[in-house]
Structures are given as structure tokens and as C-alpha cells.
BAMI-743830 format. One record per atom (N, C-alpha, C): residue number from 1; atom name; z, y, x. Coordinates in steps of 0.2 Angstrom, whole numbers. Layout:
N
NODE num atomo     w     v     u
NODE NUM    CA     Z     Y     X
...
This chain:
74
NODE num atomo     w     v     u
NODE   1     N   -63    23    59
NODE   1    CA   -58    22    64
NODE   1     C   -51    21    60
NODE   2     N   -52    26    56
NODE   2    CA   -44    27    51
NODE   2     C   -43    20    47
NODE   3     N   -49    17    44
NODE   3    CA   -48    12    42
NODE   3     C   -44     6    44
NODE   4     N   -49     6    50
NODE   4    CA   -46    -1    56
NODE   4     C   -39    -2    57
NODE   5     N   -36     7    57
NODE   5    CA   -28     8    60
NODE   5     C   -25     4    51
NODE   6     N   -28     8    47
NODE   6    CA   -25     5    40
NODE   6     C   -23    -2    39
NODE   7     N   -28    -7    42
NODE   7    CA   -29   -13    40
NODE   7     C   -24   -16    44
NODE   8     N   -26   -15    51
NODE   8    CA   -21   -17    55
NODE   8     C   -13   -16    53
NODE   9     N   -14    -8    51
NODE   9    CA    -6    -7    50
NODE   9     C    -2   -12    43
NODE  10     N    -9   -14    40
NODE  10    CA    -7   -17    31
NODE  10     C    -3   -26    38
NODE  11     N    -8   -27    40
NODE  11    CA    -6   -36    44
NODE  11     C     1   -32    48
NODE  12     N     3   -28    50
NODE  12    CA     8   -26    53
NODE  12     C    15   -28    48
NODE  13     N    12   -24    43
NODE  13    CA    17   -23    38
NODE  13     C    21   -17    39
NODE  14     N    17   -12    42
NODE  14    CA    18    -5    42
NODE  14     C    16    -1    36
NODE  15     N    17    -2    29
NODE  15    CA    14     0    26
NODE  15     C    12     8    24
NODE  16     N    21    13    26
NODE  16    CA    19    20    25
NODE  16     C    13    24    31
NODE  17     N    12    19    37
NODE  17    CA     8    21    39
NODE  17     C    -1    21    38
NODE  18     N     1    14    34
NODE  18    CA    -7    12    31
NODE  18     C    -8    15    24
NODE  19     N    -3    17    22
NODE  19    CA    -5    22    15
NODE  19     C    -7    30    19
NODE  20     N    -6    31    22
NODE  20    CA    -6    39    26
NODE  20     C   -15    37    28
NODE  21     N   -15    33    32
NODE  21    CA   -22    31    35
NODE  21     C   -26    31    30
NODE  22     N   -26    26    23
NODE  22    CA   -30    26    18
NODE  22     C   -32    33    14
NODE  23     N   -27    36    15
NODE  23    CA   -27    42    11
NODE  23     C   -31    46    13
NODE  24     N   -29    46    21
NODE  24    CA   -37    51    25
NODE  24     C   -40    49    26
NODE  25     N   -42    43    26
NODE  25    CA   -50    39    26
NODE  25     C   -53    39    16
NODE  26     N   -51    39    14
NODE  26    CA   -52    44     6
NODE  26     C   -54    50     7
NODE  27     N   -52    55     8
NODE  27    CA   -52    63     8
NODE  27     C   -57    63    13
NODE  28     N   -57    59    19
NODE  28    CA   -65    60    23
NODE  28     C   -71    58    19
NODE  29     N   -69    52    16
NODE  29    CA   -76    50    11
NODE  29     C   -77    52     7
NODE  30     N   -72    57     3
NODE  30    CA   -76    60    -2
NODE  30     C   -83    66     0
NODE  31     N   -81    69     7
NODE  31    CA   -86    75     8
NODE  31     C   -93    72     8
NODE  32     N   -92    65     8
NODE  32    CA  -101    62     8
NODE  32     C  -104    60     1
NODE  33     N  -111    63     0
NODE  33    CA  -113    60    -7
NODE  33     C  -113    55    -9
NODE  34     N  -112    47    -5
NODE  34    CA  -109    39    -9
NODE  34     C  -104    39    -6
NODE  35     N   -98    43    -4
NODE  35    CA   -93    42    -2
NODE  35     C   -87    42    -8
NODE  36     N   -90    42   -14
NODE  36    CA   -84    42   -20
NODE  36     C   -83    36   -21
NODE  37     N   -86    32   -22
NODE  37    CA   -85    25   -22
NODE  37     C   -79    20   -17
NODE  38     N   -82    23   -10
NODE  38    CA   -76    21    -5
NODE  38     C   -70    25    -6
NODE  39     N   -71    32    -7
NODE  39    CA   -64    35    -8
NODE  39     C   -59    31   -15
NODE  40     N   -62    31   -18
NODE  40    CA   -58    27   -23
NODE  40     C   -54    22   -20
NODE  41     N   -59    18   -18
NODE  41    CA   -57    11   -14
NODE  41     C   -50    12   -11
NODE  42     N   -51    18    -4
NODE  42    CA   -48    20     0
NODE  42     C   -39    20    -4
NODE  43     N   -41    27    -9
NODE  43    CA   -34    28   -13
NODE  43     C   -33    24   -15
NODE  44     N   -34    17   -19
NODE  44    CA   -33    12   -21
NODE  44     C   -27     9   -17
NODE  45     N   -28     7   -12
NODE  45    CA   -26     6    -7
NODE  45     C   -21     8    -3
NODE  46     N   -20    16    -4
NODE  46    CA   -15    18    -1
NODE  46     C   -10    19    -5
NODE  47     N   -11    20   -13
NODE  47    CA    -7    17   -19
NODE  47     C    -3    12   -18
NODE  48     N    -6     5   -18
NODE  48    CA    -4    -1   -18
NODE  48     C     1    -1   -12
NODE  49     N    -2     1    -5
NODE  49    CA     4     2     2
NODE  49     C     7     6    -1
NODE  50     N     8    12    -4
NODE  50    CA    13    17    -7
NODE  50     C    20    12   -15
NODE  51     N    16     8   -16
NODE  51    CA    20     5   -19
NODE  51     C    24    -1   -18
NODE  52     N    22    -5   -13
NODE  52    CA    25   -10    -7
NODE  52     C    30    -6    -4
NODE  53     N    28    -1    -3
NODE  53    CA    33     1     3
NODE  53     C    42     4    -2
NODE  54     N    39     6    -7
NODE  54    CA    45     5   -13
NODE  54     C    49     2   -14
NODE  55     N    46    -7   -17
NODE  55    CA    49   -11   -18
NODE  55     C    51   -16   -13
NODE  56     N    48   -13    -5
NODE  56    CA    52   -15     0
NODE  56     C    58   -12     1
NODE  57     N    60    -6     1
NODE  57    CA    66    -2     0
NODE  57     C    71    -3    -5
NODE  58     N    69    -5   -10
NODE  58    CA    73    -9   -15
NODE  58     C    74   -13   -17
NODE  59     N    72   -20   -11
NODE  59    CA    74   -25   -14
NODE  59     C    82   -28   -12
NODE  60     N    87   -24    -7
NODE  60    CA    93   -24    -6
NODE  60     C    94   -24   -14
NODE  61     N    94   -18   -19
NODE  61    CA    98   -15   -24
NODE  61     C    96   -21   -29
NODE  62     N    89   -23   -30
NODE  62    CA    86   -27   -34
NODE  62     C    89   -35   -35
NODE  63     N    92   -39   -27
NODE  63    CA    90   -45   -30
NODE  63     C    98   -46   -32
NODE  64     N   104   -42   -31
NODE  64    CA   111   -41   -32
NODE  64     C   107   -41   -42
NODE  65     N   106   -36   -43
NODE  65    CA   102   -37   -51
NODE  65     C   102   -39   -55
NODE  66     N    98   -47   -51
NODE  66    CA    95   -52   -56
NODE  66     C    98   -58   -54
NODE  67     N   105   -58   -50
NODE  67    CA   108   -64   -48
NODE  67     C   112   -67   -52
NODE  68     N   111   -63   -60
NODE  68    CA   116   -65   -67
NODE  68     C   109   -73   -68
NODE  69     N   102   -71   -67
NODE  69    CA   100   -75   -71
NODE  69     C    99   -82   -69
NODE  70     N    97   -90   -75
NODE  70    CA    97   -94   -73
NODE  70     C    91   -94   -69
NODE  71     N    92   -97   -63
NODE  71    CA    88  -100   -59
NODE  71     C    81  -104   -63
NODE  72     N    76  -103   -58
NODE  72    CA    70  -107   -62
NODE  72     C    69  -114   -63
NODE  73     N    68  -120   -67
NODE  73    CA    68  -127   -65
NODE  73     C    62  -128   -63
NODE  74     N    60  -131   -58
NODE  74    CA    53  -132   -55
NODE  74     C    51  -142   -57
């Protein structure tokens, strides 16, 4: 179930709440003996929403930043 809310909350674009869900659907997995594999998964995942969720909060301070640079020619 923790997953499901995770998933949903990743399409929501809730991501503190999807890194929270992944992390204890991890720590539930690990108590099973093939449960390490998905825990890994699991943390992988809550990493990656944990690091979205950063460089959501940053991107105000961030694009002031890089507005020296030239633009890209496509």
C-alpha cells in the first residue's frame, strides 16, 4: 500500500511525501528475506524524490544564477 500512495504521490508531484512513503516501504522490506533487493529499490527512490524535492526549492535562487549565461543556439 505505501508504495501505491508513493507512486501516486511521485504523478502528484508530492515528492516529500513520496520520499517518506518509499523510505517505509524500504525498512518494511528489509524485515523479509528477498526483501533487500526491493528495499534498495525502495531507497533509491526516496533519494531521488529527496533530491527533486531540493532542487524544487532552489530553483527561485538558481535561474537568477545562470541568467549571465549565453543562451543556447538550437
Amino acid at each position: 500500500m505505501q508504495l501505491k500512495v508513493a507512486d501516486l504521490s511521485v504523478f502528484a508531484h508530492q515528492y516529500p511525501r513520496a520520499a517518506e512513503n518509499y523510505e517505509m516501504a524500504g525498512k518494511t522490506s528489509m524485515a523479509g528475506a528477498s526483501g533487500a533487493y526491493n528495499a534498495i529499490d525502495n531507497f533509491f527512490k526516496a533519494g531521488l524524490c529527496a533530491l527533486i524535492t531540493n532542487m524544487v526549492s532552489m530553483k527561485p535562487t538558481l535561474i537568477p544564477s545562470f541568467s549571465h549565461l549565453p543562451k543556447q543556439q538550437n
